[in-house]
ZATIKOL-612268 format. One record per atom (N, C-alpha, C, O, CB): residue number from 0; residue in three letters; atom name; z, x, y. Coordinates in steps of 0.001 Angstrom, whole numbers, plus 524288, in hexadecimal, padded with zeros to 5 digits. Each point is the difference from the previous one (the first is absolute). Glycine has a CB too. Layout:
N
{k = NUM&r = ALA&a = CA&pz = Z&px = X&py = Y}
...
END
This chain:
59
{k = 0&r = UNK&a = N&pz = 831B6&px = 7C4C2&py = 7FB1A}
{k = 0&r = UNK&a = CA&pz = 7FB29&px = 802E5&py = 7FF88}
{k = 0&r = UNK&a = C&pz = 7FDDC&px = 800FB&py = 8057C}
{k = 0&r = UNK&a = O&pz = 7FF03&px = 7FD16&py = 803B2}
{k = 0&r = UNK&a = CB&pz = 7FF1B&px = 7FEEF&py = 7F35F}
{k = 1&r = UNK&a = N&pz = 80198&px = 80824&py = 8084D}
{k = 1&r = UNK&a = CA&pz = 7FB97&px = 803C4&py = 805C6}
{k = 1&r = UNK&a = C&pz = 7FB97&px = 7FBD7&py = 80035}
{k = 1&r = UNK&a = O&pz = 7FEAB&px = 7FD56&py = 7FC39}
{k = 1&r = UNK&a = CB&pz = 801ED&px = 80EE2&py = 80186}
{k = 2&r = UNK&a = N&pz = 7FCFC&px = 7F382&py = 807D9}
{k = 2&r = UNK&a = CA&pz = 7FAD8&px = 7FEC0&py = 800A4}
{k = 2&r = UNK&a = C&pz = 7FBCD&px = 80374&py = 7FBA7}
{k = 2&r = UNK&a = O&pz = 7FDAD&px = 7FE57&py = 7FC21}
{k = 2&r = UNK&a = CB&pz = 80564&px = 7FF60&py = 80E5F}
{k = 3&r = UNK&a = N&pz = 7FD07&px = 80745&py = 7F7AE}
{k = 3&r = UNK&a = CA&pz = 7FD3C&px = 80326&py = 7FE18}
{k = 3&r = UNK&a = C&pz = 80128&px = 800EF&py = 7F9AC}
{k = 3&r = UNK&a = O&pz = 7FCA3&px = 80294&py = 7FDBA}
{k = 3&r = UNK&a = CB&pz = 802B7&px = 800B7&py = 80BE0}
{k = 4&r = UNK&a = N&pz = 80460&px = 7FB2B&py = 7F3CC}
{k = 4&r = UNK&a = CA&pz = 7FFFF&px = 7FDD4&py = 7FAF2}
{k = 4&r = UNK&a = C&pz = 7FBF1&px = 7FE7A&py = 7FDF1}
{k = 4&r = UNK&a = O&pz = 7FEEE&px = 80122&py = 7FB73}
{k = 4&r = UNK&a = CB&pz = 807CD&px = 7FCEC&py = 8062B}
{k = 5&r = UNK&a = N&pz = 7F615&px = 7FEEA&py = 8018B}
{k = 5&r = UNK&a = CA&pz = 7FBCA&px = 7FD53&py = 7FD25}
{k = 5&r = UNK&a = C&pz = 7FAFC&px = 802D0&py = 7FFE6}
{k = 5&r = UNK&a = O&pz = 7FD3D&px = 7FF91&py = 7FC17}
{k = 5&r = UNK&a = CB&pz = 806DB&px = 7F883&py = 80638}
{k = 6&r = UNK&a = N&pz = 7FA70&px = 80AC4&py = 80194}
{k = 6&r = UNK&a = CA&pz = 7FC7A&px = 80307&py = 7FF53}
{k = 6&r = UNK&a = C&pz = 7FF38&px = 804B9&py = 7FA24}
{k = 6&r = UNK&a = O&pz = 7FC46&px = 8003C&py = 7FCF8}
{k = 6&r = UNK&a = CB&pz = 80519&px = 7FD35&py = 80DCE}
{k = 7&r = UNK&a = N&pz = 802E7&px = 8055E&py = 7F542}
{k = 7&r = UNK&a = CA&pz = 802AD&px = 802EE&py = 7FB10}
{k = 7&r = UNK&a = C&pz = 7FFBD&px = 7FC4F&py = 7FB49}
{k = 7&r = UNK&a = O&pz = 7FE59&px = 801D0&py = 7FBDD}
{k = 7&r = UNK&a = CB&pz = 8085C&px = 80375&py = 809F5}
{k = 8&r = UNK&a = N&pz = 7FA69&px = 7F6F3&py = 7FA60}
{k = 8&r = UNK&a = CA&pz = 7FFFB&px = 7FCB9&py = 7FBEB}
{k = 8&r = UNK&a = C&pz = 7FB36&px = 7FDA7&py = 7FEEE}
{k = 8&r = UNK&a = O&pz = 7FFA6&px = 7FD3C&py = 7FC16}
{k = 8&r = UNK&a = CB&pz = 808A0&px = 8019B&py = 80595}
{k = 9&r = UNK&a = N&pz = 7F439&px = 801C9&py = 80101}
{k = 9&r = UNK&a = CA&pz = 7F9A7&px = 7FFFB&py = 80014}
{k = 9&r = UNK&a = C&pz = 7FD8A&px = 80447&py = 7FF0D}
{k = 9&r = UNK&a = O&pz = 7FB86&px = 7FEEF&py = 7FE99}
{k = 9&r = UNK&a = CB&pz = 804B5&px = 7FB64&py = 806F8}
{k = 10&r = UNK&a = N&pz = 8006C&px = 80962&py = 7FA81}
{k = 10&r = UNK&a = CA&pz = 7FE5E&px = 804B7&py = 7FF22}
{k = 10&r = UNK&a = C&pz = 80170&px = 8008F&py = 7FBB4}
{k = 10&r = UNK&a = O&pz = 7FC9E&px = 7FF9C&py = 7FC9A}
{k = 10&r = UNK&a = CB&pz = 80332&px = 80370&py = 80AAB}
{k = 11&r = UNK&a = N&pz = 804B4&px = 7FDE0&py = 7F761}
{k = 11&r = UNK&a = CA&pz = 8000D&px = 7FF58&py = 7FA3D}
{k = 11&r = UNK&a = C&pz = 7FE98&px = 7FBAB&py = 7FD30}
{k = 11&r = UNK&a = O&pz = 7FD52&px = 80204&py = 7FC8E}
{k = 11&r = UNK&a = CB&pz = 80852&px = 8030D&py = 804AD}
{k = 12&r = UNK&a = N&pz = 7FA5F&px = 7F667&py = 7FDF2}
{k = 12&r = UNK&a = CA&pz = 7FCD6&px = 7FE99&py = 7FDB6}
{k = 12&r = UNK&a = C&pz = 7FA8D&px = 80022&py = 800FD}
{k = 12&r = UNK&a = O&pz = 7FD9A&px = 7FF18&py = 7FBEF}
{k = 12&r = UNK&a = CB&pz = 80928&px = 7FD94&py = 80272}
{k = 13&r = UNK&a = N&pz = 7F74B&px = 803D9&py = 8042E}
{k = 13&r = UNK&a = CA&pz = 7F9AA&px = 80032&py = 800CE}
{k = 13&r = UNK&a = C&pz = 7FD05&px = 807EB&py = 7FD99}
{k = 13&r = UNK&a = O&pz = 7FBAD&px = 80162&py = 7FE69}
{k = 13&r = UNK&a = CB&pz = 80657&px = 7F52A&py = 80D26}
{k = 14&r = UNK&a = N&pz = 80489&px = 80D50&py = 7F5BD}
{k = 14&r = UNK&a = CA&pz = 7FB8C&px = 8050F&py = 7FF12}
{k = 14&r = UNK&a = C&pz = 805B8&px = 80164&py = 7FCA3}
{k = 14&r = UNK&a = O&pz = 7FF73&px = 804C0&py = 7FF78}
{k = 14&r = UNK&a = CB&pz = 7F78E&px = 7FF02&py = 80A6C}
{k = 15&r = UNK&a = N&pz = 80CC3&px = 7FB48&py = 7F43B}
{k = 15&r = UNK&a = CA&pz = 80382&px = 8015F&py = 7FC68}
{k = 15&r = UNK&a = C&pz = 7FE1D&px = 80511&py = 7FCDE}
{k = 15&r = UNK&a = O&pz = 8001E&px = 804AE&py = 80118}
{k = 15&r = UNK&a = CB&pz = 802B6&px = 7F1A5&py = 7FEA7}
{k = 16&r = UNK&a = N&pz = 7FB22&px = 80678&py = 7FB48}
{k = 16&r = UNK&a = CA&pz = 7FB73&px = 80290&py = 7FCDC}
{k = 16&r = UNK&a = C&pz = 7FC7A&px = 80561&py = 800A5}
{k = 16&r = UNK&a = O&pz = 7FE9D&px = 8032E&py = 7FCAB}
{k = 16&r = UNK&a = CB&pz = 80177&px = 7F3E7&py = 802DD}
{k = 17&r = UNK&a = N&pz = 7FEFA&px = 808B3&py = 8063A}
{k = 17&r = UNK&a = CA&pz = 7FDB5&px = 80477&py = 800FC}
{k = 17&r = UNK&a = C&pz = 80081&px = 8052C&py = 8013C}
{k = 17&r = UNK&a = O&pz = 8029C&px = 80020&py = 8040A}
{k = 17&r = UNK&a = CB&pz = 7FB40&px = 7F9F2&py = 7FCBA}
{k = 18&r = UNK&a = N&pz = 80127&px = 809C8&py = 7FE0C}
{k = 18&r = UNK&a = CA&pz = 800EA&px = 805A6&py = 80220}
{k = 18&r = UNK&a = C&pz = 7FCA0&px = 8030B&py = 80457}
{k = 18&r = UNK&a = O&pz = 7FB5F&px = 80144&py = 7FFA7}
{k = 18&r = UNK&a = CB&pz = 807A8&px = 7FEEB&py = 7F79C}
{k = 19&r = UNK&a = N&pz = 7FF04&px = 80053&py = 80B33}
{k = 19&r = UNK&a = CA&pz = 7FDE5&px = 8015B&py = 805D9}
{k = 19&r = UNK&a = C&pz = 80318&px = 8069A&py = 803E4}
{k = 19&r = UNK&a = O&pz = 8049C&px = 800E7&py = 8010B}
{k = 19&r = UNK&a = CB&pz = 7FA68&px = 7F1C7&py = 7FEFC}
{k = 20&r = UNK&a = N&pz = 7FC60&px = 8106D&py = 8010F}
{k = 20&r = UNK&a = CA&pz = 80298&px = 804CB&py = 801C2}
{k = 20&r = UNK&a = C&pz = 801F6&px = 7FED3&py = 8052D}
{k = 20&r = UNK&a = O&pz = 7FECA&px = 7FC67&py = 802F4}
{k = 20&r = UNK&a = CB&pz = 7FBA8&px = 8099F&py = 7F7EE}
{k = 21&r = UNK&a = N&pz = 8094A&px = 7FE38&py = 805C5}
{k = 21&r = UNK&a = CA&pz = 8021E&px = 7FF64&py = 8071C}
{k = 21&r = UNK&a = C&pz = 7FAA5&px = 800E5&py = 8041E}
{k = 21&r = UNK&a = O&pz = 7FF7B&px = 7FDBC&py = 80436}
{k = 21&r = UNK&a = CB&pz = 80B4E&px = 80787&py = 7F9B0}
{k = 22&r = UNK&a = N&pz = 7F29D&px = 7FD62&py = 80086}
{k = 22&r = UNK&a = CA&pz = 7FA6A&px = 7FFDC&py = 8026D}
{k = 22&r = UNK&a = C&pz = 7FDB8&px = 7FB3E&py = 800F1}
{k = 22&r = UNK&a = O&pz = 7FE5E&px = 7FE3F&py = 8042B}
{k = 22&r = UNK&a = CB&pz = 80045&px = 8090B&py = 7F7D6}
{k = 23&r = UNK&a = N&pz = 80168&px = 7F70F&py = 80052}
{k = 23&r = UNK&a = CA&pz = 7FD90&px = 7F996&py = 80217}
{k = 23&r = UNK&a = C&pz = 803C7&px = 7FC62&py = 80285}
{k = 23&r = UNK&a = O&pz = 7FE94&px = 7FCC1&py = 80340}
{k = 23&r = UNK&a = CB&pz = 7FB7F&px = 80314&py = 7F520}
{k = 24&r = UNK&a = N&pz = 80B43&px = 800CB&py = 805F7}
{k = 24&r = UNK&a = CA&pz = 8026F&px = 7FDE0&py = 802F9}
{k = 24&r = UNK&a = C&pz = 8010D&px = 80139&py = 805CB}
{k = 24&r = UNK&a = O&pz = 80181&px = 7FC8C&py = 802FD}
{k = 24&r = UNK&a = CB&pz = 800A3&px = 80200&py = 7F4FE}
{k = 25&r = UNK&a = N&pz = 7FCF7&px = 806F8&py = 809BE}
{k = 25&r = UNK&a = CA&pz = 7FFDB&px = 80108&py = 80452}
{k = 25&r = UNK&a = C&pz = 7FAE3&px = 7FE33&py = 802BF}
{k = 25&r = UNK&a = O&pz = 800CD&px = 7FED8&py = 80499}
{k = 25&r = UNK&a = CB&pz = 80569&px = 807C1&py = 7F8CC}
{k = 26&r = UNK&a = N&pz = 7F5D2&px = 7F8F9&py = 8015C}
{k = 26&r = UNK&a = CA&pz = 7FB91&px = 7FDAA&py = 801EE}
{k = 26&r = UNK&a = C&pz = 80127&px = 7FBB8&py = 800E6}
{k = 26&r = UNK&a = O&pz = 7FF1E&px = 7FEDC&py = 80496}
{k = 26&r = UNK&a = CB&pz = 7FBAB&px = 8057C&py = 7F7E5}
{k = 27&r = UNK&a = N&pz = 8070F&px = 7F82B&py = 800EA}
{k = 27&r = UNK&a = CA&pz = 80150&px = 7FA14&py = 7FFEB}
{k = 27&r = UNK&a = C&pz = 80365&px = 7FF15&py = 8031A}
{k = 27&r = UNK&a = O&pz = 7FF36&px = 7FB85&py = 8018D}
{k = 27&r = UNK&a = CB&pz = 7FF0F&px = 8032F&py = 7F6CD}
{k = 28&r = UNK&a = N&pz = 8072F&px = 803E8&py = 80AA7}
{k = 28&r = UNK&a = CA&pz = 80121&px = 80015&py = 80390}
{k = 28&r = UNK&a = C&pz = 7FE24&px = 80156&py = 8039B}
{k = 28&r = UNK&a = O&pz = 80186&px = 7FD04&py = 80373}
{k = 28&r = UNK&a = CB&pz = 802A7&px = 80292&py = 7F8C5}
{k = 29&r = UNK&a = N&pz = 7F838&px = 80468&py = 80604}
{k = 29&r = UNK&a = CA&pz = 7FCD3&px = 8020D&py = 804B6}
{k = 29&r = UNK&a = C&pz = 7FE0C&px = 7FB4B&py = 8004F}
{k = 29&r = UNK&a = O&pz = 801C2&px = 7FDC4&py = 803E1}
{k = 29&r = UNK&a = CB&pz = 7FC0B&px = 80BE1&py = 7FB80}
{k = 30&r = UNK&a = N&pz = 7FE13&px = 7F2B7&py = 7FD38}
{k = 30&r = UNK&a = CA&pz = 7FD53&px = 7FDA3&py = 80071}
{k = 30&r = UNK&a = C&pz = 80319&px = 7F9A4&py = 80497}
{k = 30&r = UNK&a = O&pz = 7FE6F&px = 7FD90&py = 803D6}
{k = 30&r = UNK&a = CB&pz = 7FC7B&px = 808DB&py = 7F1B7}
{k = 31&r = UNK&a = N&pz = 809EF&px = 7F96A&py = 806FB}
{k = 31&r = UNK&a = CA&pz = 80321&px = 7FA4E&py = 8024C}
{k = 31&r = UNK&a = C&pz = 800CC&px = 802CC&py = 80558}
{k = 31&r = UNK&a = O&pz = 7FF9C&px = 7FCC8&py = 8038E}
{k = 31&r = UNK&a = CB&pz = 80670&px = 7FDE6&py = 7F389}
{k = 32&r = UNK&a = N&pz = 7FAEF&px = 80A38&py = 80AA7}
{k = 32&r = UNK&a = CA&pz = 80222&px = 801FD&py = 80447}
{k = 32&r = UNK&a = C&pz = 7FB54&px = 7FE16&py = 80553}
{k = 32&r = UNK&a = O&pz = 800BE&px = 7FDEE&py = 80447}
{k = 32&r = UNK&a = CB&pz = 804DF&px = 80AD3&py = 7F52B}
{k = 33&r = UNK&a = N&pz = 7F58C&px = 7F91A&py = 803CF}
{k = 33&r = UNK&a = CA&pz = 7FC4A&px = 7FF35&py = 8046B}
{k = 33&r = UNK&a = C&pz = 7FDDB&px = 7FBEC&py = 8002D}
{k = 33&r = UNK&a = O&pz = 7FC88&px = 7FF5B&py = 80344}
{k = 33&r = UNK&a = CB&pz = 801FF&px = 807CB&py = 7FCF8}
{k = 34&r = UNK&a = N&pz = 802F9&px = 7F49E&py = 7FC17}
{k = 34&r = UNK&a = CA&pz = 7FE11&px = 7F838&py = 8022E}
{k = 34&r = UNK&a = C&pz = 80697&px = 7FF19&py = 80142}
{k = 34&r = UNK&a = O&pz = 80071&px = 7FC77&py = 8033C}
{k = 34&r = UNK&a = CB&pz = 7F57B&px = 7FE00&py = 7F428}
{k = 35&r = UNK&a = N&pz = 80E7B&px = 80760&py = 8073D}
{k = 35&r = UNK&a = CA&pz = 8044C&px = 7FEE5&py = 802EE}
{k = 35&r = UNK&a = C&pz = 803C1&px = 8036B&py = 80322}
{k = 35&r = UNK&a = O&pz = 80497&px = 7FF43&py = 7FEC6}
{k = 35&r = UNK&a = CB&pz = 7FA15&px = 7FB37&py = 7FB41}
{k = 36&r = UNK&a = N&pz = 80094&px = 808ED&py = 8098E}
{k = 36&r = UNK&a = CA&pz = 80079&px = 80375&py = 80355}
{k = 36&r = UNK&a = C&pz = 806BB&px = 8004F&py = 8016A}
{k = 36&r = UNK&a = O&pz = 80318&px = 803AB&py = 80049}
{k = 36&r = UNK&a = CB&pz = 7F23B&px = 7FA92&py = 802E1}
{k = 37&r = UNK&a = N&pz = 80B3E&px = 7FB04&py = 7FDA6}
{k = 37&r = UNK&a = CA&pz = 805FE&px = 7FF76&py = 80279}
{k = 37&r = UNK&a = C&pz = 803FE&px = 80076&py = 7FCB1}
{k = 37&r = UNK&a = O&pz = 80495&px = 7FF6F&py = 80158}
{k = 37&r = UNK&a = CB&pz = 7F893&px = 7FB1E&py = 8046E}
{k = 38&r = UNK&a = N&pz = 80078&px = 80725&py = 7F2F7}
{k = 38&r = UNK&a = CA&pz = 80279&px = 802EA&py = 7FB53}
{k = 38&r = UNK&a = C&pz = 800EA&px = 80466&py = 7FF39}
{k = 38&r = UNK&a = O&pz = 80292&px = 80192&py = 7FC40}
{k = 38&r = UNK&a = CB&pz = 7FAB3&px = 7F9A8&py = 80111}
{k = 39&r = UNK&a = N&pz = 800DA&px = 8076C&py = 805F9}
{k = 39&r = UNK&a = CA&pz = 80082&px = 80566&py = 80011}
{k = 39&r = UNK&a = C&pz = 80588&px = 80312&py = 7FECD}
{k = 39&r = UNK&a = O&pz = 80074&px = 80365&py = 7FCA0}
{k = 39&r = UNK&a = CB&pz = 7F850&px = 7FACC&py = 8097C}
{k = 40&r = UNK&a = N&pz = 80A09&px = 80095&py = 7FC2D}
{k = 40&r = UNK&a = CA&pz = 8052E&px = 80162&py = 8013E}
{k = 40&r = UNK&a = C&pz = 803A3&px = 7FE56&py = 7FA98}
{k = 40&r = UNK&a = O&pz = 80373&px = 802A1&py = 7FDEC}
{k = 40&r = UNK&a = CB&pz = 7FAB1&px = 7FBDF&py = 80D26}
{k = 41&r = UNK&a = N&pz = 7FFD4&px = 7FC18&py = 7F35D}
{k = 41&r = UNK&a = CA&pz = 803C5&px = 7FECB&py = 7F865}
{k = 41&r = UNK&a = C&pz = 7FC4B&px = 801CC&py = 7FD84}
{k = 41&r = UNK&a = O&pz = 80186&px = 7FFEB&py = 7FB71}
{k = 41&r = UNK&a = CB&pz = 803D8&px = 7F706&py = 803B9}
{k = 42&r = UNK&a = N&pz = 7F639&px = 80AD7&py = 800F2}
{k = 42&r = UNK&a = CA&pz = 7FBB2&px = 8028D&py = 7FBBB}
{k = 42&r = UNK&a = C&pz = 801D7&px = 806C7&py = 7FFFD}
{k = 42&r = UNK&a = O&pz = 7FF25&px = 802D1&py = 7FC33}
{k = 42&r = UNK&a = CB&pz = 7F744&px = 7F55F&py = 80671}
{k = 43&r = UNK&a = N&pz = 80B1D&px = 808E9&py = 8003C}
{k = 43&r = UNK&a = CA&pz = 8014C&px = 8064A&py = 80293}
{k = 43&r = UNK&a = C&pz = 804DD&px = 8016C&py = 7FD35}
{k = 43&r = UNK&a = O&pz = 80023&px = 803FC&py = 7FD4F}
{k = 43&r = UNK&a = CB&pz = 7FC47&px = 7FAFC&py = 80CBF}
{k = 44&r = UNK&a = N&pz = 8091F&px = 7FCCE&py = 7F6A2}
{k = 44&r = UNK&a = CA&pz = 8049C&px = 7FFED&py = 7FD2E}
{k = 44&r = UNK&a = C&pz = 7FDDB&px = 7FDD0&py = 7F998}
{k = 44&r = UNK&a = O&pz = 8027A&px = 80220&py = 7FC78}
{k = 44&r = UNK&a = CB&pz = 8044A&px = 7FBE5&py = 80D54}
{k = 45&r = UNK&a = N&pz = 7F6AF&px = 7FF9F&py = 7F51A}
{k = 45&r = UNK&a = CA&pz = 7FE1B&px = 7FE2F&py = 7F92E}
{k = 45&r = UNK&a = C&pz = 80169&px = 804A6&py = 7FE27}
{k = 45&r = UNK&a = O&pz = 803EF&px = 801E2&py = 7FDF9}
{k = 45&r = UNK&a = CB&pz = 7F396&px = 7F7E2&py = 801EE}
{k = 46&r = UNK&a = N&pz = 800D9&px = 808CB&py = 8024A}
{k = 46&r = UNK&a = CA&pz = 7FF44&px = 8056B&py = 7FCDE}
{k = 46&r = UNK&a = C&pz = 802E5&px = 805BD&py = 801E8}
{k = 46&r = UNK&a = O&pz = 7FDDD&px = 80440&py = 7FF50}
{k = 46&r = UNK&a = CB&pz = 7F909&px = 7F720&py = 7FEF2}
{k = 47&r = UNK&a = N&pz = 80DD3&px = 8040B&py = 80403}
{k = 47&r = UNK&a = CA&pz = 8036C&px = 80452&py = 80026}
{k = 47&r = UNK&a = C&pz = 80457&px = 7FDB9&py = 7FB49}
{k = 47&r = UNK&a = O&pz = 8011D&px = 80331&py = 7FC94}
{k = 47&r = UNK&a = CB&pz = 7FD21&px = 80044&py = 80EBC}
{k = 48&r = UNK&a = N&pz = 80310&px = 7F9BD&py = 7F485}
{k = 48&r = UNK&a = CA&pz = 8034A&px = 7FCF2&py = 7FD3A}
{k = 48&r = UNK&a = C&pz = 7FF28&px = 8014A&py = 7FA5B}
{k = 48&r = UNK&a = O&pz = 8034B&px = 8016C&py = 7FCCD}
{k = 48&r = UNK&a = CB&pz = 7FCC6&px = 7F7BD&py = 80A13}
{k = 49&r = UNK&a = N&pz = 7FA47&px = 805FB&py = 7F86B}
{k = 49&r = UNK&a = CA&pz = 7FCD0&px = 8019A&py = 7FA4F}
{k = 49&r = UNK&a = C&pz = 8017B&px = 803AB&py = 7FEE1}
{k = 49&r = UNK&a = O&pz = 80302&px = 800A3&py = 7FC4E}
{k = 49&r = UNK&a = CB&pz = 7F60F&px = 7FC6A&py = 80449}
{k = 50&r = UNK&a = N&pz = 8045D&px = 8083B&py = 803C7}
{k = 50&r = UNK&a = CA&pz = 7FF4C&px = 80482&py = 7FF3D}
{k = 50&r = UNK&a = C&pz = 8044F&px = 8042B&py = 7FF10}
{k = 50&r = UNK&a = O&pz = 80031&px = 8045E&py = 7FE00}
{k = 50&r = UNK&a = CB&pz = 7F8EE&px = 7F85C&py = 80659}
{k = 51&r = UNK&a = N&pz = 80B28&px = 7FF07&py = 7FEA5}
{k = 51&r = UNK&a = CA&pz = 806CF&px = 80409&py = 7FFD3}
{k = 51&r = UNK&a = C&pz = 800C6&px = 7FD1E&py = 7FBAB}
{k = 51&r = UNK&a = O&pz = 80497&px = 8016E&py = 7FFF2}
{k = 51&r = UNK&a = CB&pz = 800C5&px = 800EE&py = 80A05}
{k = 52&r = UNK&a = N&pz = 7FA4B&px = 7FA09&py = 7F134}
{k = 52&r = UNK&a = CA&pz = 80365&px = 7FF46&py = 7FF2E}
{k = 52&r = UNK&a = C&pz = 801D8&px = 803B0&py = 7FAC1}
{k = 52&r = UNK&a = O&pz = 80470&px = 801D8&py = 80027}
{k = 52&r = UNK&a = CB&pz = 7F9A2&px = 7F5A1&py = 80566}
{k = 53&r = UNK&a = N&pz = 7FFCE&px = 80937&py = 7F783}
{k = 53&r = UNK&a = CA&pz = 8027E&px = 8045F&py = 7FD51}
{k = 53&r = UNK&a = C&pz = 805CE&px = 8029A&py = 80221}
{k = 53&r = UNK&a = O&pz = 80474&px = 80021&py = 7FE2F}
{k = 53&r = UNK&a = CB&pz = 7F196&px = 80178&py = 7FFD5}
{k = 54&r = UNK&a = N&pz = 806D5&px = 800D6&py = 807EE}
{k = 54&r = UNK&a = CA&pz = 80440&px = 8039D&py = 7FFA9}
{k = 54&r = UNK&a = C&pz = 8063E&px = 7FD16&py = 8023D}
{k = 54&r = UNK&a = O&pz = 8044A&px = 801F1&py = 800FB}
{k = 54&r = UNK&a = CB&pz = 7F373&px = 80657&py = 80096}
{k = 55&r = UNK&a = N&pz = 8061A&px = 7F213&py = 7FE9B}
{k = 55&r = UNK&a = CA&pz = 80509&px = 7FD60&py = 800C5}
{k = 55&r = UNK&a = C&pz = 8030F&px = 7FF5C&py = 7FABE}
{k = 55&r = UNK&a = O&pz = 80472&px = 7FE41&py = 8008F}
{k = 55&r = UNK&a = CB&pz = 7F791&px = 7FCF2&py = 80744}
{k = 56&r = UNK&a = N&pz = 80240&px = 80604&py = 7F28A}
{k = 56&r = UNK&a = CA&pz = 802AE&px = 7FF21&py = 7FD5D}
{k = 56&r = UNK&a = C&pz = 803BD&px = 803F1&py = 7FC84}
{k = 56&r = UNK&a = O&pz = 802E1&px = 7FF46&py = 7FC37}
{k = 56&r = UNK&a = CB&pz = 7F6E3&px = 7FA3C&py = 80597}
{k = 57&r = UNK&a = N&pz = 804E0&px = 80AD6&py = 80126}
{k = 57&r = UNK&a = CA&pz = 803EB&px = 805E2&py = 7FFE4}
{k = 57&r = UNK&a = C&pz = 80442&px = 7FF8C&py = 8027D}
{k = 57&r = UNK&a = O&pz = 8038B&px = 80310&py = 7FEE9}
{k = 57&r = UNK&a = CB&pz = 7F5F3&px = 8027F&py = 80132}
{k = 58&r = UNK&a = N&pz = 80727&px = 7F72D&py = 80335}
{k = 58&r = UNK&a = CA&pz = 8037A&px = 7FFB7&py = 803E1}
{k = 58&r = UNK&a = C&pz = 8059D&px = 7FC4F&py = 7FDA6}
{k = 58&r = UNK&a = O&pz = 803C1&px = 7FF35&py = 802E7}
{k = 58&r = UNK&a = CB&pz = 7F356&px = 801D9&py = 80499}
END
């Protein structure tokens, strides 16, 4: 198991359940970006990652 396993595995259990737009989720990243700055760069690859992935699955 990943470090970061556990975070994901906190998130889901803690917001599983919930339904949430990319809008807020994009806020919610801006938000971690500007109390954690030196994230920028794996927050940047996340939400490209998100955003391509569809069209990764034509491929």
């Amino acid at each position: 198991m990943y470090f970061t396993d556990r975070g994901i595995e906190e998130l889901e259990e803690r917001r599983g359940d919930e339904e949430v737009s990319l809008a807020w989720l994009a806020d919610r990243l801006r938000a971690f970006v500007d109390a954690n700055p030196d994230f920028e760069t794996a927050i940047e690859r996340l939400a490209t990652f998100l955003a391509r992935d569809d069209d990764e699955i034509d491929d």
